[in-house]
N, C-alpha and C positions, 0 to 999 in steps of 0.2 A: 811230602811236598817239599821241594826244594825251592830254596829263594836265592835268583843272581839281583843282587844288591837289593833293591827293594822290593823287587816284583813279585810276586809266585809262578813257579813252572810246575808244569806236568810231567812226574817221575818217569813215566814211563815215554813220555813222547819229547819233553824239555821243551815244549813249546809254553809260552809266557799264559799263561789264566787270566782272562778279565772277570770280575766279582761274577758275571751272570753264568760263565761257565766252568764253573769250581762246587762240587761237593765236600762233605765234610772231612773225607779225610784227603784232600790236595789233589785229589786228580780230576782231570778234566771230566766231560760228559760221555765222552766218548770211550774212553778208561769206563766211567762206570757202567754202561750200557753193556760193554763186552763182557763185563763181571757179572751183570744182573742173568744177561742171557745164557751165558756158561752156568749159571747157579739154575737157574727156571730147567733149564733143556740138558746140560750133561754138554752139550755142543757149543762149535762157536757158532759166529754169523761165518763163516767162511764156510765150515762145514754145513750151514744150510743152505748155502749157494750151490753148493760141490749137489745136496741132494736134490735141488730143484733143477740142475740142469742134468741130474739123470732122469728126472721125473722129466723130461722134454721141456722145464718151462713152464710147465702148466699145473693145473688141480688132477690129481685123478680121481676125482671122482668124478667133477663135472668137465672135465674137460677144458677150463677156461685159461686161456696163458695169462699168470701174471703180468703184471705193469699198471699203469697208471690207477687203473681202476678196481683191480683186484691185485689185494695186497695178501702176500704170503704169510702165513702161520702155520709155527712146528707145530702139529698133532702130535700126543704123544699119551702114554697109557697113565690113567687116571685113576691109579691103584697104589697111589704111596710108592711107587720106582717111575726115574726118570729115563722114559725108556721111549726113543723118538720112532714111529711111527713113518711118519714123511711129512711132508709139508704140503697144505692145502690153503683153499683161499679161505676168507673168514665166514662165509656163507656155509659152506659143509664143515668146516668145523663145529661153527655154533649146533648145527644139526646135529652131530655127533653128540655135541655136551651137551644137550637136550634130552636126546634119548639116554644120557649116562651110559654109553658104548655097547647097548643091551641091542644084539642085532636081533633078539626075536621083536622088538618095539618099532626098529628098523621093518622087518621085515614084516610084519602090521599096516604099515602105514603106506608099503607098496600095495600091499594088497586093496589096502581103501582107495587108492589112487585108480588101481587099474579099475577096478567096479565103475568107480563114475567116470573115467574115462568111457569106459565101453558105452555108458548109458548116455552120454553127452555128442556121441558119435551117429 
């Protein structure tokens, strides 16, 4: 963290810190975001931009394009390596983490689906 005269600034961006947005070691919120996510994911936020608009925008699994209401999350392997997957909306991912990415539990629960669909039919 650098300080012009009294102030603190933001190392990497030099823009001035108010108390509410400064973590502990001088950088702003946004500084630390980019770090948390790079550490969480392997990626930036740029590079999950880069995959959501090859992914058309949307989830692929359910089809739903991001924005207001459905908010993007990297998927990614949940096996001790950070290893990105693509990026879905928070509804199928949480699905995934439920099943702990066991598609035979996946593919269980289609089968339970299609039964009482037929039967509801």
């Amino acid at each position: 963290m650098a300080i012009k005269g009294s102030r603190k600034v933001c190392r990497k961006f030099g823009h001035v810190l108010s108390d509410d947005n400064r973590c502990r070691n001088g950088s702003c919120k946004k500084c630390r975001n980019e770090r948390m996510f790079m550490w969480r994911y392997g990626i930036t936020e740029e590079e999950q931009k880069s995959i959501i608009q090859e992914q058309g925008g949307k989830c692929p699994i359910c089809d739903r394009f991001f924005g207001e209401y459905v908010n993007p999350e990297t998927d990614h392997c949940h096996n001790g390596t950070i290893n990105v997957r693509g990026i879905l909306c928070h509804t199928c991912n949480v699905m995934i983490g439920y099943a702990k990415d066991n598609t035979d539990v996946l593919q269980r629960a289609m089968q339970y689906l299609r039964k009482w669909n037929s039967k509801l039919k």
